[in-house]
One Martini backbone bead per residue (centre of mass of N, CA, C, O) as a GRO file, in nm:
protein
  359
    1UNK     BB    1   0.844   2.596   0.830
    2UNK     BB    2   0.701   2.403   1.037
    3UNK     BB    3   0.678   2.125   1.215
    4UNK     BB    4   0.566   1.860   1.316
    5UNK     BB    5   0.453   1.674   1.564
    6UNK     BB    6   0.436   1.440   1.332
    7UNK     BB    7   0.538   1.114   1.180
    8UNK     BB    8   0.360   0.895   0.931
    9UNK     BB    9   0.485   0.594   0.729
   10UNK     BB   10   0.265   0.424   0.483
   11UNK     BB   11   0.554   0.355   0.310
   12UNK     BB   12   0.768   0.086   0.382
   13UNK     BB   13   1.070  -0.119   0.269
   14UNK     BB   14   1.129  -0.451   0.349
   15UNK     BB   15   1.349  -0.715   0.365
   16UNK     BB   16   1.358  -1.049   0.380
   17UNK     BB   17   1.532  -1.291   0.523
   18UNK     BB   18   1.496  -1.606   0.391
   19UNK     BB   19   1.556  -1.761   0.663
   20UNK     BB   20   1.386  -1.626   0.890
   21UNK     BB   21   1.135  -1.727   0.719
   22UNK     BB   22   1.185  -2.060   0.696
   23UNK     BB   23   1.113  -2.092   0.978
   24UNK     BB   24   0.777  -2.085   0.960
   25UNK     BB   25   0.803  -2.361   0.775
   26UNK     BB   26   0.769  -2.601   0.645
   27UNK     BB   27   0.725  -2.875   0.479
   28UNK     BB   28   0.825  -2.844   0.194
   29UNK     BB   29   0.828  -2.536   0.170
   30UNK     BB   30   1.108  -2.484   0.292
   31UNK     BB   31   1.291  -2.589   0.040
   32UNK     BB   32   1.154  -2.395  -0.176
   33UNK     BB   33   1.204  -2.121  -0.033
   34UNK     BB   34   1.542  -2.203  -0.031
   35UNK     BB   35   1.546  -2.235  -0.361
   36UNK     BB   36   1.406  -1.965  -0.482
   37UNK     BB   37   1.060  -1.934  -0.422
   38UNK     BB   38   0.885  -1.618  -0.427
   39UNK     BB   39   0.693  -1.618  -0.675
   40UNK     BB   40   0.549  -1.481  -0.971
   41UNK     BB   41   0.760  -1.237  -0.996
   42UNK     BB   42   0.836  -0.993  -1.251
   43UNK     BB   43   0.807  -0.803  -1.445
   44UNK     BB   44   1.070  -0.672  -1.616
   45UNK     BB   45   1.174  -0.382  -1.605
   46UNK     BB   46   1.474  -0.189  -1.677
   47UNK     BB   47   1.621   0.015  -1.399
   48UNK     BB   48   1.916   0.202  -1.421
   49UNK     BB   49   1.863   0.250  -1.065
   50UNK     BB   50   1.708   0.053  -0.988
   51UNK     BB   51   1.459   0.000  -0.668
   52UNK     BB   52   1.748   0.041  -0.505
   53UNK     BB   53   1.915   0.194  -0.324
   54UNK     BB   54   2.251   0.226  -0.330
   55UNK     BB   55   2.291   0.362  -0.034
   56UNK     BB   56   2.134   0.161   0.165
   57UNK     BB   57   2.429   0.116   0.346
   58UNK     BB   58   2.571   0.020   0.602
   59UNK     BB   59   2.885   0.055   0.755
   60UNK     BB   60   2.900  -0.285   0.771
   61UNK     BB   61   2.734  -0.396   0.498
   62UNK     BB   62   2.418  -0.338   0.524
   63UNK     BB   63   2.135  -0.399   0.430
   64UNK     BB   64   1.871  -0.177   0.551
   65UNK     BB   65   1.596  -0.333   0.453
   66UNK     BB   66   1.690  -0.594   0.598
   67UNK     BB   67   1.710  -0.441   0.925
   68UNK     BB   68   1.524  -0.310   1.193
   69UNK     BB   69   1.751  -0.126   1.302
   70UNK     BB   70   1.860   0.051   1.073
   71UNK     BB   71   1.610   0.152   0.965
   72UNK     BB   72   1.577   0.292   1.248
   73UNK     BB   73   1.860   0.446   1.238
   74UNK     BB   74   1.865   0.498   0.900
   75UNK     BB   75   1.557   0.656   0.915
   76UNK     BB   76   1.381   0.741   1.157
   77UNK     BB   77   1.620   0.899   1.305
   78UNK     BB   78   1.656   1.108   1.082
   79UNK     BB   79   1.316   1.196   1.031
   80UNK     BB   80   1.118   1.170   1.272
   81UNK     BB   81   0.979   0.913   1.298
   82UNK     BB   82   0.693   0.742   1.457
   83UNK     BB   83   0.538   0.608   1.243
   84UNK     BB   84   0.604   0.276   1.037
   85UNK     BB   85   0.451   0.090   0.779
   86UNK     BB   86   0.499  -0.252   0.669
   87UNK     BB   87   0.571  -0.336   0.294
   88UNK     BB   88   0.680  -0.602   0.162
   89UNK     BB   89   0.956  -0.701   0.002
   90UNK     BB   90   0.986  -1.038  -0.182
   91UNK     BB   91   0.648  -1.092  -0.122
   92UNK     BB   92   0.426  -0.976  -0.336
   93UNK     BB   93   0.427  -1.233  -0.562
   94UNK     BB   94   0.230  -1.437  -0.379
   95UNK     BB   95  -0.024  -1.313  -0.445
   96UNK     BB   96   0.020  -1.375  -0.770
   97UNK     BB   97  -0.040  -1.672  -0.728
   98UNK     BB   98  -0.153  -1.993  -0.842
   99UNK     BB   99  -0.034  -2.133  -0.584
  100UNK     BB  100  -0.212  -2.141  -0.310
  101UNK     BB  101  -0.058  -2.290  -0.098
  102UNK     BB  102   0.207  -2.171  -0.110
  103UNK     BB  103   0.144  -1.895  -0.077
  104UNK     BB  104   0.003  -1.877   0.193
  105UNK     BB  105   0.242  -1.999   0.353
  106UNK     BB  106   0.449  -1.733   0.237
  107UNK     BB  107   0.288  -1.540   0.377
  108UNK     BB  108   0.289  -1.646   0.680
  109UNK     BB  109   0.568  -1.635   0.723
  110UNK     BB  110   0.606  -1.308   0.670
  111UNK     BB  111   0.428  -1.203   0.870
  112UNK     BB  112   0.595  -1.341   1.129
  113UNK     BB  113   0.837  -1.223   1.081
  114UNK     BB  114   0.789  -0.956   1.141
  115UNK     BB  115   0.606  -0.965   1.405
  116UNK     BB  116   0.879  -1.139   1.557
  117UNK     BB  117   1.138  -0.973   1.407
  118UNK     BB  118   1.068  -0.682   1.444
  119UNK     BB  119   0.884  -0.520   1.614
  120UNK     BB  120   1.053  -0.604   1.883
  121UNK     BB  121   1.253  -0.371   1.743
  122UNK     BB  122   1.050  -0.140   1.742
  123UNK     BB  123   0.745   0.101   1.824
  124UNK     BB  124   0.701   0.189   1.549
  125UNK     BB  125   0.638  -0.049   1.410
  126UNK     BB  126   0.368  -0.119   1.147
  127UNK     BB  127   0.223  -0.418   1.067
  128UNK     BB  128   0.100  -0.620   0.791
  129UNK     BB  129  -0.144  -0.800   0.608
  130UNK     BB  130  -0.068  -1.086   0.375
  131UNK     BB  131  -0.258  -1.167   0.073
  132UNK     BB  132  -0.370  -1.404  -0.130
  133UNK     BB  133  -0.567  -1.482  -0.446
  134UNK     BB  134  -0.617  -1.787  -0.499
  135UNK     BB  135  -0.722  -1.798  -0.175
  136UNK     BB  136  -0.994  -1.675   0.037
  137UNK     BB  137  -0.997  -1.883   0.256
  138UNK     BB  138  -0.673  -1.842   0.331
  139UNK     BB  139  -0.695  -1.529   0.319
  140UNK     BB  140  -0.902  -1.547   0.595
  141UNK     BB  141  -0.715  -1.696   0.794
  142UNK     BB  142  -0.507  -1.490   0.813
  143UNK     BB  143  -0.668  -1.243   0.923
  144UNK     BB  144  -0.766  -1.394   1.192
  145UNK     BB  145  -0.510  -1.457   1.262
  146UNK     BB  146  -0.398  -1.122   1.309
  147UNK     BB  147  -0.626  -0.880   1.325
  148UNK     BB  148  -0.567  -0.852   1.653
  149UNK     BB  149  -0.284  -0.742   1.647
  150UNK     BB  150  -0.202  -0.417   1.762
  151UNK     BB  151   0.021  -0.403   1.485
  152UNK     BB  152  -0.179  -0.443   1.326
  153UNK     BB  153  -0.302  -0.206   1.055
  154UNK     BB  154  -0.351  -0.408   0.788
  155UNK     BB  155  -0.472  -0.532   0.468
  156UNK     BB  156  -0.255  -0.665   0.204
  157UNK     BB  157  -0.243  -0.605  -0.136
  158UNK     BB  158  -0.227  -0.601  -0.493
  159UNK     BB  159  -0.339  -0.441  -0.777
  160UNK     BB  160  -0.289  -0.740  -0.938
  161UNK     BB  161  -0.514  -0.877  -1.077
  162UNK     BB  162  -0.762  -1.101  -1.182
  163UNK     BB  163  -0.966  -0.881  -1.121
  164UNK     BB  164  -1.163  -0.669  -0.989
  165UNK     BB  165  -1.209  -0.585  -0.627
  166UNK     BB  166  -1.523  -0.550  -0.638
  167UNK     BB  167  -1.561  -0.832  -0.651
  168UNK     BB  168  -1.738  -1.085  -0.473
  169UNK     BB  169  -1.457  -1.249  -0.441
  170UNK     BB  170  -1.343  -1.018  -0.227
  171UNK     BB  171  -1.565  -1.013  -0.005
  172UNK     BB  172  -1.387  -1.169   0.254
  173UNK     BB  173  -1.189  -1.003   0.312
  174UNK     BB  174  -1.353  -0.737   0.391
  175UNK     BB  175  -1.513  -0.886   0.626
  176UNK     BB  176  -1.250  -0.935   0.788
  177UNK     BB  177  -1.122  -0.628   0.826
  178UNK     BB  178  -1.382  -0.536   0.969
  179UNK     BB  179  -1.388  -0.724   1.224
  180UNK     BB  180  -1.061  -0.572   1.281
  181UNK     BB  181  -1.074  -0.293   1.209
  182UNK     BB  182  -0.929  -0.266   0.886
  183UNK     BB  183  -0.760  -0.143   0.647
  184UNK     BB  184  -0.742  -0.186   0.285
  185UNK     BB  185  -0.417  -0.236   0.107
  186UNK     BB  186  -0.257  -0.119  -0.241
  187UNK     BB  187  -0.019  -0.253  -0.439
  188UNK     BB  188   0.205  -0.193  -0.697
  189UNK     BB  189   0.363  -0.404  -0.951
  190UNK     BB  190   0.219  -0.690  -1.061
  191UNK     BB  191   0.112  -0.661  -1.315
  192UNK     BB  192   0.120  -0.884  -1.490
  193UNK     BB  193   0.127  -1.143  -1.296
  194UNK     BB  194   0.037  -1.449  -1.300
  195UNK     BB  195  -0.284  -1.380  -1.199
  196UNK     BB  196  -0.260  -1.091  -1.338
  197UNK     BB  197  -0.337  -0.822  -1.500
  198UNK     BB  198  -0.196  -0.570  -1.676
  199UNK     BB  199  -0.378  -0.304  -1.578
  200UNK     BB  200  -0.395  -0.238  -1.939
  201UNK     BB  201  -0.615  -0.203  -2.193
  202UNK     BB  202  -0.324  -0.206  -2.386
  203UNK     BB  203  -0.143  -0.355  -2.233
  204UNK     BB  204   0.187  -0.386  -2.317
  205UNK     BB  205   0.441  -0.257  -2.239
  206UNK     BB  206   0.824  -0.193  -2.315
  207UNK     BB  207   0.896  -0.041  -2.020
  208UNK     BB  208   0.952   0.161  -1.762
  209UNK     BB  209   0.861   0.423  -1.807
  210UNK     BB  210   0.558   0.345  -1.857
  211UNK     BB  211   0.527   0.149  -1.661
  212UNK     BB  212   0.571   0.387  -1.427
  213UNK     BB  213   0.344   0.631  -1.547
  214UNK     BB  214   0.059   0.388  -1.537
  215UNK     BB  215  -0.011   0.256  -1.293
  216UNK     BB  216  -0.249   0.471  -1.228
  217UNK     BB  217  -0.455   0.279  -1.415
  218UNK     BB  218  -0.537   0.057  -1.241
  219UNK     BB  219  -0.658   0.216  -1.049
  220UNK     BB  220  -0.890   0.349  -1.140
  221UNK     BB  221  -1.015   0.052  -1.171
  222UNK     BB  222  -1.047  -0.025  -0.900
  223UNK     BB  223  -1.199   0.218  -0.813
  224UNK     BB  224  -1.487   0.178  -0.970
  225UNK     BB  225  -1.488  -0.117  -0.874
  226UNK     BB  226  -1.568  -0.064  -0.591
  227UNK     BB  227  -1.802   0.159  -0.625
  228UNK     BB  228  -1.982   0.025  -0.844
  229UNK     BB  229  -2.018  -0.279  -0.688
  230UNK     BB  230  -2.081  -0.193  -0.369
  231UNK     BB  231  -1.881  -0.217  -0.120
  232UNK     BB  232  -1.938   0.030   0.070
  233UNK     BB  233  -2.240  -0.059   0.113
  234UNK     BB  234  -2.165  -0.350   0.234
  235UNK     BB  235  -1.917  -0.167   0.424
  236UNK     BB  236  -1.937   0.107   0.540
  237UNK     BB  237  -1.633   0.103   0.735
  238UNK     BB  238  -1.461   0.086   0.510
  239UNK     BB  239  -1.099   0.133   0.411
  240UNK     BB  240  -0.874   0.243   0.141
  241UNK     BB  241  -0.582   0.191   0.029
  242UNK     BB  242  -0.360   0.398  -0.183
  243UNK     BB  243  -0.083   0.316  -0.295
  244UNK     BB  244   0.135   0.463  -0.423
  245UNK     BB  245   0.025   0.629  -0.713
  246UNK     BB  246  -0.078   0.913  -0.651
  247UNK     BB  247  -0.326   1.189  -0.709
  248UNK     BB  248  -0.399   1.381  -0.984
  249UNK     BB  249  -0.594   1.173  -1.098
  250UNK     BB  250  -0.877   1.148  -0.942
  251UNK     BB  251  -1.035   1.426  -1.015
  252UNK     BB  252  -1.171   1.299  -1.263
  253UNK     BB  253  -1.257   1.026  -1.228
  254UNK     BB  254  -1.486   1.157  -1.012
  255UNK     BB  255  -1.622   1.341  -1.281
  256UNK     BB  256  -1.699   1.108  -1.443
  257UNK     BB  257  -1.829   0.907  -1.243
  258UNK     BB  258  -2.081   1.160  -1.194
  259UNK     BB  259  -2.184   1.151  -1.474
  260UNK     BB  260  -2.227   0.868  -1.535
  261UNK     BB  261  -2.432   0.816  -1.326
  262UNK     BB  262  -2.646   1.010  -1.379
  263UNK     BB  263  -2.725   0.816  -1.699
  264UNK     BB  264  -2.654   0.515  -1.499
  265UNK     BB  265  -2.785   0.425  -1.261
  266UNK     BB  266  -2.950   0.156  -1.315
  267UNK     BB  267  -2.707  -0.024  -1.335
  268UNK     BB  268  -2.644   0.096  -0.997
  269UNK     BB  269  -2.877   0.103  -0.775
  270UNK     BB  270  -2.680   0.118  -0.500
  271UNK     BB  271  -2.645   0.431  -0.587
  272UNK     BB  272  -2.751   0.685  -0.434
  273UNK     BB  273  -2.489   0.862  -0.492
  274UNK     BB  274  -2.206   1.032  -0.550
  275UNK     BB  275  -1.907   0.843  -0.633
  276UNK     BB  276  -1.725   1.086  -0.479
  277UNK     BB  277  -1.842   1.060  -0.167
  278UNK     BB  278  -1.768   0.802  -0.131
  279UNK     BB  279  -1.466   0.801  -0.174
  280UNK     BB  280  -1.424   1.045   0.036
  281UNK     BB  281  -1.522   0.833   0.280
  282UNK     BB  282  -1.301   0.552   0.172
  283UNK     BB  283  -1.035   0.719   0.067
  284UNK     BB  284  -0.718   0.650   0.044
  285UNK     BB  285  -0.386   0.810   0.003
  286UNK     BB  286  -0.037   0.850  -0.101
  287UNK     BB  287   0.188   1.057  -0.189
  288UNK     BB  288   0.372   0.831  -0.317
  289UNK     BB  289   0.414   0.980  -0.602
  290UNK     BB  290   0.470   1.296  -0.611
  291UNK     BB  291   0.394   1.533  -0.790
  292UNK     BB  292   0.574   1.735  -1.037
  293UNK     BB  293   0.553   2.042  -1.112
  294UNK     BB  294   0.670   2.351  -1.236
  295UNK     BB  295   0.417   2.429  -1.088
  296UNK     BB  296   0.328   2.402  -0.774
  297UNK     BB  297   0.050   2.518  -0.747
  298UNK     BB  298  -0.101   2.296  -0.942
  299UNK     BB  299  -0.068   2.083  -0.724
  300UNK     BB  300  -0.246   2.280  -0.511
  301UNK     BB  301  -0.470   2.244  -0.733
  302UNK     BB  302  -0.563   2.013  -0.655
  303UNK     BB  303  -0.625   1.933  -0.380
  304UNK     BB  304  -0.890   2.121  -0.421
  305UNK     BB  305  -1.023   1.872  -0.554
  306UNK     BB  306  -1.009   1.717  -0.273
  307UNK     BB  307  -1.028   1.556   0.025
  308UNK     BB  308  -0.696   1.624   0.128
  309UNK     BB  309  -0.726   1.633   0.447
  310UNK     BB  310  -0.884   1.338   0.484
  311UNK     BB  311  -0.695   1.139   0.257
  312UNK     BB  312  -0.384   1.232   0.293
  313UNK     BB  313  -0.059   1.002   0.333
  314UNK     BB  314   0.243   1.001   0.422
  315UNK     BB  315   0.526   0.861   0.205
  316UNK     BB  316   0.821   0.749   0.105
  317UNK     BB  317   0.918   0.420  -0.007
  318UNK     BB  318   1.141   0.349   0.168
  319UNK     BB  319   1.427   0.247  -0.068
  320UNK     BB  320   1.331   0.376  -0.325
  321UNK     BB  321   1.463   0.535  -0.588
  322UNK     BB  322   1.155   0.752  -0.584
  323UNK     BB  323   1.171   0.877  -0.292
  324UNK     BB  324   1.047   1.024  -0.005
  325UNK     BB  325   1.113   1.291   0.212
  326UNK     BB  326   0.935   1.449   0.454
  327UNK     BB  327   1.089   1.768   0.357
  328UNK     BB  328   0.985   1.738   0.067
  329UNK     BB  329   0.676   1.695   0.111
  330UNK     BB  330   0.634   1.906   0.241
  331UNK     BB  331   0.702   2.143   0.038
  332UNK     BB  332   0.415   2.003  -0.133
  333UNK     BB  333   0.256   2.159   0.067
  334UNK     BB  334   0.012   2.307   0.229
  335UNK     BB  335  -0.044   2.441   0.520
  336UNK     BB  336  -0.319   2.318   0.591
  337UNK     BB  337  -0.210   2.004   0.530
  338UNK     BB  338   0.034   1.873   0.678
  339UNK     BB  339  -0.066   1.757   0.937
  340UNK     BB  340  -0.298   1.562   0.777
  341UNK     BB  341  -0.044   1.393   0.638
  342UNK     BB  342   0.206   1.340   0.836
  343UNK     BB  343  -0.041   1.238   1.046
  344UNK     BB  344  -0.368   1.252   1.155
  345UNK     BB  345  -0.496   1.026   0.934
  346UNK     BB  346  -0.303   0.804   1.041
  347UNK     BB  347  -0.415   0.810   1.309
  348UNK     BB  348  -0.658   0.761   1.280
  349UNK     BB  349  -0.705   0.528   1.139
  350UNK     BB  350  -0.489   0.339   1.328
  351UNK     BB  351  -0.525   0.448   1.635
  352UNK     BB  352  -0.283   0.643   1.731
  353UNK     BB  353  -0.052   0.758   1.918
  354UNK     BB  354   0.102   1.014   2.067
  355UNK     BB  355   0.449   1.087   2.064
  356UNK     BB  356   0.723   1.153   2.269
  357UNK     BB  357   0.989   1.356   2.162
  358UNK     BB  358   1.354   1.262   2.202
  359UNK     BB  359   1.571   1.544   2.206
   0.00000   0.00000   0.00000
């Protein structure tokens, strides 16, 4: 099995440190944030290895997910990642706050962070651009803040919302995203959480298991509402990232909604055509985390359920828990898609140039 000719990272998770974060911040806001208002918490289940590697500390006691170094020399360059998209933990809590002013403050913060504090100290790292949900017109501010900078690759969301995503709600977000010609991607984790809904059709489940093995039913919704909603009729250009959810679960759901469309289309008469086409011309998804099934072969036919090649871009999800790195996930692909899948897509949506890599 050939090495890809690039790696591209969609999905690594820096943590900020919140002194850093604090000088961004006016007052009041900076004493609050520093008095350790994050956001508006986590669900709180609990994970007996923890969410973050208990090893990923550096030789002199520095978690590295916290300091843009450490990051780049024990994790980039220990995998020849060419490009990775940075996705901050520790501050999506502020997208579902119901408190709009201040969370908007503290995510413009963490944006500053990242774009003046990481970016300058490594040319592989591209930032998102990350907004909460409580105020559309702040948070069409902060992506105009932002939109145009050279290394701002995304627009960042998290699935965890007060409605589903396709609602008109939300597309001021989508109008600015588009305008700065830029994906919007979703992470989940927030679900129930501030103002955001369970997740799930049946509430609240009571443990991490379920917690974690259902995320993928959230996205499902997403998708629905993104698709029936006409989201990408009113935007052709959009593209969205479905980060951290996994593949598998695609195939039945966009068979699903092709039946369905065919005996209801009356409903939603602006989908001309099968919202599976739709889809994948419009959704991108991340390996991570990948299907594991005990027969390999099972999930390299899912992959041929749907536009892999097209679709499909290598994450880490690095320094979670049950992150994947490159040579693993290389390992679950067919050797069709893996150029496509570990670098070729996310080039092209990101419009990154090639890396010439020093050896």
């Amino acid at each position: 099995m050939s090495n890809p000719k690039m790696i591209i990272d969609t999905d690594l998770h820096p943590v900020p440190i919140h002194e850093q974060v604090a000088e961004y911040l006016d007052e009041p806001w900076r004493s609050r944030y520093l008095r350790g208002d994050h956001g508006a918490g986590h669900p709180n289940y609990f994970n007996p290895s923890g969410v973050m590697r208990a090893d990923s500390v550096a030789a002199d006691g520095r978690r590295i997910e916290r300091f843009p170094d450490t990051m780049a020399s024990h994790f980039l360059d220990r995998y020849h990642i060419d490009y990775a998209v940075l996705n901050p933990m520790e501050a999506m809590e502020h997208c579902v706050s119901p408190d709009a002013h201040y969370s908007a403050a503290a995510l413009t913060a963490v944006n500053s962070h990242f774009v003046e504090d990481w970016l300058p100290v490594d040319e592989r790292y591209l930032a998102s651009v990350m907004v909460a949900f409580s105020n559309i017109e702040l948070a069409v501010k902060e992506i105009h803040r932002l939109g145009a900078h050279p290394r701002i690759c995304q627009v960042l969301l998290v699935s965890g919302s007060p409605f589903p995503l396709g609602h008109s709600y939300f597309h001021p977000i989508y109008e600015a995203a588009v305008e700065y010609d830029l994906p919007v991607a979703i992470h989940p984790g927030l679900e129930g959480v501030g103002i955001a809904g369970s997740g799930g059709t049946a509430g609240f489940v009571s443990d991490y298991l379920q917690w974690h093995t259902l995320l993928a039913t959230s996205y499902m919704t997403q998708l629905v509402s993104l698709v029936a909603e006409g989201v990408f009729q009113k935007f052709p250009t959009l593209k969205y990232i479905f980060v951290e959810g996994g593949v598998a679960w695609l195939p039945a759901i966009m068979w699903r909604l092709d039946k369905n469309w065919k005996a209801l289309r009356s409903t939603t008469p602006w989908l001309t055509r099968p919202p599976s086409e739709i889809i994948q011309d419009h959704i991108m998804l991340t390996t991570q985390p990948i299907e594991e099934p005990d027969d390999i072969n099972h999930f390299r036919q899912v992959l041929d359920m749907f536009d892999a090649e097209k679709m499909l871009m290598f994450s880490s999800d690095y320094p979670h828990w049950d992150g994947d790195t490159p040579d693993f996930a290389l390992r679950q692909l067919p050797g069709n898609v893996r150029d496509a899948v570990m670098y070729g897509n996310a080039q092209e949506l990101f419009k990154l140039e090639t890396r010439e890599r020093v050896v």
